[in-house]
Phi, psi and omega in degrees: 000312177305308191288353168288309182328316196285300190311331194298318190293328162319300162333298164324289171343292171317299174286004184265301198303285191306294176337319151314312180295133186278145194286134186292153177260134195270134167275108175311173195281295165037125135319186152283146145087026191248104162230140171304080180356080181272342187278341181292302196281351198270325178316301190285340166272355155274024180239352162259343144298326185287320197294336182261028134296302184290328161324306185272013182273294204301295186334295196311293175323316179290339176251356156265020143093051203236053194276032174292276181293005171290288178280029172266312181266329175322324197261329149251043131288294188326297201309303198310296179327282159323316182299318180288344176279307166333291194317319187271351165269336154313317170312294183308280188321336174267336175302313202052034180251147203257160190298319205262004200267341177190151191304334190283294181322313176300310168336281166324324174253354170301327205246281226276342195287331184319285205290353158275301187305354161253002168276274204322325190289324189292344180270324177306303183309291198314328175291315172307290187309336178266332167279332150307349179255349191259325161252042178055056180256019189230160167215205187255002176242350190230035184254056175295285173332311181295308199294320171305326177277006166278295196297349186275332164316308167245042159276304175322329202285309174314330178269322154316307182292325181278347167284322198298274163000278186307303204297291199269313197250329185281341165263334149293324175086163166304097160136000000 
């Protein structure tokens, strides 16, 4: 009973002191002399939040029977989506770090080509769903297909603010 008594207080001991020691400043991943499109970037993932506001604009349309204002959004979701893809090879090229030049450039580019490539899978669906809405296969009792392609839509988006968050903003910092 006593030799628990003793580990628990060693234990404690142990947790007073690290808790006492001042926190090492976590050094980023970053190079030295690299700095982040950070206004490029922020642009292109608020136009890919906005793009799922049009997503669900294209739902809407389709279920109050509009297809007018169906391919007005079908067409900047698309537009948008593509625009975000422009925007992130502008990015790579103004960062200039080769995939292979430091572990934050492997990072960056393992987690970001990931996450375009599921922008681009996500713009194919919309398109294949906007030509099917272009040849009248949806009505307002029959829009599963559309509402799946929203969600996968904002699954990209959701996943974007958090590659953005992580990626981008906690390693370039603001400014």
């Amino acid at each position: 009973m006593r030799g628990g008594r003793v580990a628990d207080r060693l234990a404690a001991r142990r947790l007073l002191r690290c808790a006492r020691r001042r926190p090492r400043r976590r050094q980023g991943l970053l190079p030295k002399g690299t700095t982040l499109p950070n206004t490029a970037l922020f642009v292109a993932y608020i136009g890919l939040v906005i793009s799922a506001f049009t997503a669900h604009w294209a739902h809407y349309a389709i279920k109050i029977d509009d297809r007018r204002q169906a391919y007005m959004a079908f067409a900047t979701t698309a537009g948008l989506g593509l625009l975000f893809v422009n925007a992130m090879t502008f990015c790579w090229t103004e960062i200039g770090l080769g995939a292979d030049s430091s572990p934050y450039a492997l990072h960056m580019y393992s987690v970001s080509v990931v996450h375009t490539l599921l922008v681009i899978a996500a713009v194919a669906m919309m398109v294949v769903v906007g030509f099917r809405v272009f040849g009248g296969s949806f009505t307002p009792r029959n829009s599963e297909p559309v509402a799946a392609a929203v969600i996968f839509w904002d699954f990209v988006v959701v996943a974007g603010v958090v590659v953005w968050w992580c990626l981008w903003f906690l390693e370039g910092g603001p400014g």
